[in-house]
N, C-alpha and C positions, 0 to 999 in steps of 0.2 A: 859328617861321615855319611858317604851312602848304603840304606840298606834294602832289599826288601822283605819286610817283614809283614805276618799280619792281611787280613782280610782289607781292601777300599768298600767300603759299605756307602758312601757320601763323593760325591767331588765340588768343588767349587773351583771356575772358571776366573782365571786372574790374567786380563788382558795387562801390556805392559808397552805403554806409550811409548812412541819416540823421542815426543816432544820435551825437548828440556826447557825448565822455567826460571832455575836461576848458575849461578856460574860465583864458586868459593873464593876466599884466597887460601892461599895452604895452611896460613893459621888459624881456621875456622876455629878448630878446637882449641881453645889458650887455656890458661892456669892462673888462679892470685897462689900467694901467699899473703895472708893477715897481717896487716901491721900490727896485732897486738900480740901474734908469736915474735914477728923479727924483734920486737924491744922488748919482751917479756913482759906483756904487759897484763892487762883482763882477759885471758885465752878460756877458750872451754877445754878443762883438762876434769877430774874426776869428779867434783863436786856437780850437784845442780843449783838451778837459779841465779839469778840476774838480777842488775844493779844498773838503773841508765845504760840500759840497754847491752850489758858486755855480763861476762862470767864475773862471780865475786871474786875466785883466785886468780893472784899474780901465777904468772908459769915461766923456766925457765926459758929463754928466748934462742930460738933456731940457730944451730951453727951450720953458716952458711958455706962452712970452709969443710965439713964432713963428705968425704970421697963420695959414700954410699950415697948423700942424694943427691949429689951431682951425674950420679952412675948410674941413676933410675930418671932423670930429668933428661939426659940428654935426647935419648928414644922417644920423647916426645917433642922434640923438635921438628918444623919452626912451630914455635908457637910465641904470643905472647905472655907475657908473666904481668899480672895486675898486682901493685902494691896497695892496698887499701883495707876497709875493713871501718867497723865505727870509730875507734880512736885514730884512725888517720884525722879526724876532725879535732884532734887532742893534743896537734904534734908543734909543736916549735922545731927550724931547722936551722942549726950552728955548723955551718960548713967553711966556712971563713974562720978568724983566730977573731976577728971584732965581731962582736954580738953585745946585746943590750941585757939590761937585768929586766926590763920589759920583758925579754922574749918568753925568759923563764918564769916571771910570775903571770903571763895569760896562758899558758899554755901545759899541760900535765906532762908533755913527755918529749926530750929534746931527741931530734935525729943527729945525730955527730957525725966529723966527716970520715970517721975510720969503720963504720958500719956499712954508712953509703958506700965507701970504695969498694965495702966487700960483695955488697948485695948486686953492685953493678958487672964485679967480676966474676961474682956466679954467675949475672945473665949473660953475659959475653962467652962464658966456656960452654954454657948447654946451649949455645946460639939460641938466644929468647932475645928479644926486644922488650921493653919494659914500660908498661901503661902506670903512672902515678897517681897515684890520690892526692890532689892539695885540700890544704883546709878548711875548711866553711863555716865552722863551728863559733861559739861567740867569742872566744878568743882573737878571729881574728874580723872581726866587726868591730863598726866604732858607734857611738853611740844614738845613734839614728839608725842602726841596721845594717849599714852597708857595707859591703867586704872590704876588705883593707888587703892589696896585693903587695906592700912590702916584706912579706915574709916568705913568700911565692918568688919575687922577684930574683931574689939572691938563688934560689934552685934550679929553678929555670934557666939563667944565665950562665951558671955554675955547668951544666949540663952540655947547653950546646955550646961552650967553650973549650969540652972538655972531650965532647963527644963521644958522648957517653949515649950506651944501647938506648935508653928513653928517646919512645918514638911518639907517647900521647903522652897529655897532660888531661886529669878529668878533674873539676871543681867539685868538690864535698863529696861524703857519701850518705847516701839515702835521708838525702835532704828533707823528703818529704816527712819523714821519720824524727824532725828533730825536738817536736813538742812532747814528745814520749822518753827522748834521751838527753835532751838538754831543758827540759820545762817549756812551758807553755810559752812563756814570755819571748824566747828564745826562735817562736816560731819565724820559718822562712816563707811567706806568701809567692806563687806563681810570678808574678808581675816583678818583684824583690830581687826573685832571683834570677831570673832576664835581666834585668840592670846590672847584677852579680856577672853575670856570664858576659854579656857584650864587653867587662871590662878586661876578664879573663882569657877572653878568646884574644882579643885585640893583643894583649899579653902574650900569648905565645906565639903569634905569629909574626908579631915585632922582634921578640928576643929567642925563637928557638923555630927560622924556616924551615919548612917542610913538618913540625911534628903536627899533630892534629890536636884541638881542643874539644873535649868530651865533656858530657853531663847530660842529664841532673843525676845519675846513678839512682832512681826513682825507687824506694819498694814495690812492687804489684804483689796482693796478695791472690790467693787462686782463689777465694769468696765474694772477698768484698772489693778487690781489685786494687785501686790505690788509696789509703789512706791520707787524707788532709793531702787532695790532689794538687799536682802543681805541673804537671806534664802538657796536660791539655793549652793551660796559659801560655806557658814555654813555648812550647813547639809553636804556635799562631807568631810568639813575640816578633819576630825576624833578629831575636839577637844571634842562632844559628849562623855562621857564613856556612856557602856552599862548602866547604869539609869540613865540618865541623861534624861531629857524631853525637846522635840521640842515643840517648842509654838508660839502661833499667835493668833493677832486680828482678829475680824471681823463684820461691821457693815452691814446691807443691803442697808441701804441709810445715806443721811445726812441731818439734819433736819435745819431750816431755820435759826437756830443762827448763821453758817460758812460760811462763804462767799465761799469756797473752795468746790464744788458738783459732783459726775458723774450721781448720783441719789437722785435727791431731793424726801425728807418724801412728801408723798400724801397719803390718804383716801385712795383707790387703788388700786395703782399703786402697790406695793409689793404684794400684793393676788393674783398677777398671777403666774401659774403654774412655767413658767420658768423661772420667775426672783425667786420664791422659790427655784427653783432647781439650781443657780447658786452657794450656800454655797456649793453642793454636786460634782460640778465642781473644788471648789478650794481646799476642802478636800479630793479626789483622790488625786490629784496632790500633795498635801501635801505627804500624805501616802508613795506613793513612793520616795520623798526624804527626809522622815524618814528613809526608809529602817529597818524595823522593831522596830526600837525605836518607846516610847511611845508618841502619840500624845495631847497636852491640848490647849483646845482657853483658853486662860486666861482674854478673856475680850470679850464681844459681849452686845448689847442692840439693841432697838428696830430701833435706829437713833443716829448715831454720834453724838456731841455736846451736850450732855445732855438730848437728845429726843426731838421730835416734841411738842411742846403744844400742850395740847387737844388732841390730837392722840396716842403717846406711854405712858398714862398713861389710858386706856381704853381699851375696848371689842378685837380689831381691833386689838392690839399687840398682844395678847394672842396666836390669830388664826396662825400668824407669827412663837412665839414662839414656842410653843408645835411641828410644821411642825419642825422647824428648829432642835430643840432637837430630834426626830423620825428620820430625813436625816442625823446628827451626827451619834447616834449610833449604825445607821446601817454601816456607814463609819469609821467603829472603832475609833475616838476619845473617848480617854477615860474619859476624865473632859470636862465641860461646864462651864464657868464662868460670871454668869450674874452681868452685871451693871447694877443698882445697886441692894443691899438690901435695901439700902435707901440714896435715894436722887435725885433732877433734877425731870423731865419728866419720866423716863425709870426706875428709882427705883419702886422698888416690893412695897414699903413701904411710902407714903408719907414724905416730909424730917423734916416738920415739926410736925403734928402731929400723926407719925406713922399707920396710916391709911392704910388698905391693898388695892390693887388697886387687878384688875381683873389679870394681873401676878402672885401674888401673888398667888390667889385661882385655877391659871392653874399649878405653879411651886407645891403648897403643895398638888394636886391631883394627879399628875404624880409620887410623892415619896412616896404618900399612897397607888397606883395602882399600878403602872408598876412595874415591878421586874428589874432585872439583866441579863437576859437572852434575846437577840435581836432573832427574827425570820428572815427569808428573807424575800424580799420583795414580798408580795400579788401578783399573777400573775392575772390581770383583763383582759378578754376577752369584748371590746367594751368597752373601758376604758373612762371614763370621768374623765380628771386630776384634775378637780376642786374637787375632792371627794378625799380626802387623807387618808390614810392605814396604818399603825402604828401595829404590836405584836410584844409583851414581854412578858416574864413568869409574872404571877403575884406576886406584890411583896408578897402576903402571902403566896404566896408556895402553899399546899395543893393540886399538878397537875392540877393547872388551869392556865391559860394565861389572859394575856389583852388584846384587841385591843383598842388604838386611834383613832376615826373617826374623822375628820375633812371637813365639807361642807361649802367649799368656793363657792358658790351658793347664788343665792337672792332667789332663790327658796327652798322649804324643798325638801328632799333626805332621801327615804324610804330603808331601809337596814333591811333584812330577811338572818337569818341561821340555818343551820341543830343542833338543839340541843338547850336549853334554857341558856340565858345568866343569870346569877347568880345572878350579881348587873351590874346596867343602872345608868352612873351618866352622864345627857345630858346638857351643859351649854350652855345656848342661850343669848345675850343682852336681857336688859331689856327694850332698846329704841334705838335699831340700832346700825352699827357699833361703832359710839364713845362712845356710853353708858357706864358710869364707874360701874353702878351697872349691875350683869350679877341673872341669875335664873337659879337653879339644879332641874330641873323635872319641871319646871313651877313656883317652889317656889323661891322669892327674898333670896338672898343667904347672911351670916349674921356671926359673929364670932362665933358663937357656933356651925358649921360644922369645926371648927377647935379644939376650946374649950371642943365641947364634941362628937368626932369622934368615932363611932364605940356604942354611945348609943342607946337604943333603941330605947328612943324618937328622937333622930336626926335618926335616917333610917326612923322611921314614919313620920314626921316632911318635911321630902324631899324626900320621896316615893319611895328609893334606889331599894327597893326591888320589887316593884309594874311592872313585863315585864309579857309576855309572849312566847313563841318557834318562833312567826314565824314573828313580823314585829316592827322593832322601825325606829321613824321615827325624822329624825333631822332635826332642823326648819332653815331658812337661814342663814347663818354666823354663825353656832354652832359647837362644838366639843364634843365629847362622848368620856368616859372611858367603854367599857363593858367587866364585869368579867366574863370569860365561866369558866364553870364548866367543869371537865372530859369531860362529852360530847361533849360539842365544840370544846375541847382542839383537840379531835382526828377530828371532822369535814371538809372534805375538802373543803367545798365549803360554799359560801353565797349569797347571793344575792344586789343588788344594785338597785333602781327603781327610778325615777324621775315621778313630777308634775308638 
């Protein structure tokens, strides 16, 4: 919302390039759900601490046939849906009526074909296409190490026979992760699993053209980076083909259910500049040992372990999120994969009763604004980092752009530019940081900005339209979508000003 309020006592000068550096597809932003909610498996539900790596409780397992989260999923469309999670490495799959007693004594937890059907017909009604987890785990290894794809095979096949939404198929997850959750013995060396992969990749483009073969689903930690690394091996091996996709975790902290920390979830502590900026540290680095292949994090949230209570499901993630998705794709990762759409702490969507958290209404404004087209980065003369900078084409096209504003400030942060912004959408907490309810113009923000986007009454309603050419002013801990118009779009300069 624009105001003018208040003395400019300060300006800072925010040039705003033309030049653009990378180009999305419109699923930038995708979604998992956890394999250990869809079988009701080791989910993180109220207890804390962990067991090989998962929650100690069993929880009851997602009903994927419930209206309400098919009615909060669809508005994020397109995007993909990731099936995975650590017991994806756990899973036996009995989709046929012949199956072995094998299958069930390696394996903790069988995928059946009346689950499958469901979860595929959820992704087909909220249009997702669907990225799988297959297994890696020592289950399905034989006694030298090696993967063993006859359990993969029958899924695979099963899939593009059936044609069915599964558009990638990704080997293991956080493989590098496995001497911590499957014992040491267990471990998967670099080299290992390049041999693992070239047989995998081969495999899906034998029995399922066109979908793409992903991995290693890597941890990166933000300290210490990747534990018991296997990326660097990988990426050199040449078992990638050209589409094939590099992929990797990535959380900023970890939240207080693990005992295991380089940065424990605080209030905070993550809203500083340069622990934000450390995702953009281990995404270079990535980059170049893609070496032009395509990059996807196939799993990030707001706090490892299921999220922080009372923290990543509130205001305070948001500010996180949206930063972190803006340092992406300006560092060409092409896919984002949030944990979750629903479940834990860090789900978008409460796990119970589908309830949209302030992610939520930060991930569905980003895919109603922001376009496809990345800018470079804002060059600021007398820079205050706490003030972060975000353009993208906007997604309605019509030669206009978006900018991201984000004021990690306890103070408001007055921002003036050459030319009138179009639509002002400013989300501010409605009671501080952990606030779960946030406000779009001053107004408490409600599902009918979802429900009935783009009507009249909701522009009126939340006062989209209501700016002026030369000052909006964001209140502390807020972030801003502003839509320029032509005029802006060509504008080279803005302005920035503190109170």
């Amino acid at each position: 919302m624009i105001r003018r309020t208040g003395k400019i006592n300060r300006i800072f000068r925010i040039t705003l390039p033309e030049a653009r550096v990378a180009s999305l597809p419109p699923d930038f932003i995708s979604l998992t759900i956890d394999v250990s909610l869809m079988l009701g498996g080791h989910w993180w539900g109220g207890s804390k601490g962990t067991v090989k790596g998962v929650a100690k409780d069993r929880v009851e397992a997602l009903d994927w046939l419930d209206p309400r989260l098919l009615r909060f999923a669809r508005p994020l469309a397109p995007a993909m849906l990731r099936i995975g999670g650590t017991e994806a490495d756990r899973i036996g799959y009995r989709i046929k009526k012949k199956w072995s007693a094998t299958l069930v004594a390696s394996h903790e937890f069988l995928l059946q074909k009346g689950l499958w059907k469901r979860v595929n017909t959820f992704a087909r009604k909220a249009k997702f296409d669907i990225l799988f987890v297959i297994g890696a785990g020592p289950g399905n290894r034989d006694g030298t190490g090696a993967w063993l794809s006859a359990n993969a095979r029958k899924l695979i096949a099963h899939a593009a026979k059936k044609n069915l939404p599964v558009t990638a198929w990704e080997l293991g997850n956080e493989v590098n992760g496995f001497p911590f959750v499957h014992g040491f013995r267990n471990r998967v060396s670099g080299s290992r699993y390049a041999e693992d992969f070239a047989v995998f990749s081969r495999l899906v483009h034998e029995l399922h053209p066109g979908a793409r073969a992903v991995g290693p689903g890597s941890s990166v930690w933000p300290v210490i980076g990747e534990p018991n690394p296997i990326l660097p091996t990988f990426a050199r091996s040449g078992a990638l083909m050209p589409t094939d996709i590099l992929s990797w975790h990535y959380y900023p902290q970890q939240s207080s259910r693990g005992r295991i920390a380089d940065r424990r979830a605080t209030e905070g502590r993550l809203l500083v500049p340069r622990r934000l900026d450390s995702v953009k540290k281990r995404a270079r680095s990535l980059r170049l040992l893609a070496d032009g292949r395509e990059i996807w994090m196939t799993e990030t949230g707001h706090a490892l372990y299921g999220g922080e209570p009372g923290l990543s499901n509130t205001h305070c993630s948001s500010l996180w999120w949206l930063d972190q998705l803006g340092l992406l794709a300006r560092e060409g990762t092409s896919r984002v994969f949030r944990q979750s759409l629903a479940g834990a702490d860090y789900g978008l969507l409460d796990q119970t009763s589908f309830e949209p958290r302030p992610d939520y209404y930060a991930t569905f404004l980003w895919k109603r604004l922001m376009g496809n087209e990345v800018f470079r980065a804002p060059e600021v003369v007398g820079p205050d980092r706490r003030l972060r900078v975000y353009r993208h084409s906007s997604a309605s096209g019509e030669d206009s752009s978006c900018l991201l504003l984000i004021n990690l400030r306890d103070r408001p942060s007055r921002v003036t530019f050459e030319g009138c912004p179009r639509e002002c959408f400013v989300i501010s907490p409605e009671n501080g940081l952990r606030s779960r309810h946030i406000l779009l113009n001053e107004v408490p923000v409600e599902e009918d900005l979802i429900f009935a986007w783009g009507k009249k009454k909701t522009i009126r309603k939340y006062r989209i339209h209501e700016s002026d050419e030369s000052l909006t002013q964001l209140p502390a801990y807020s972030y801003a979508f502003i839509v320029l118009g032509p005029r802006g779009q060509k504008a080279e300069q803005a302005g920035v000003s503190q109170t």
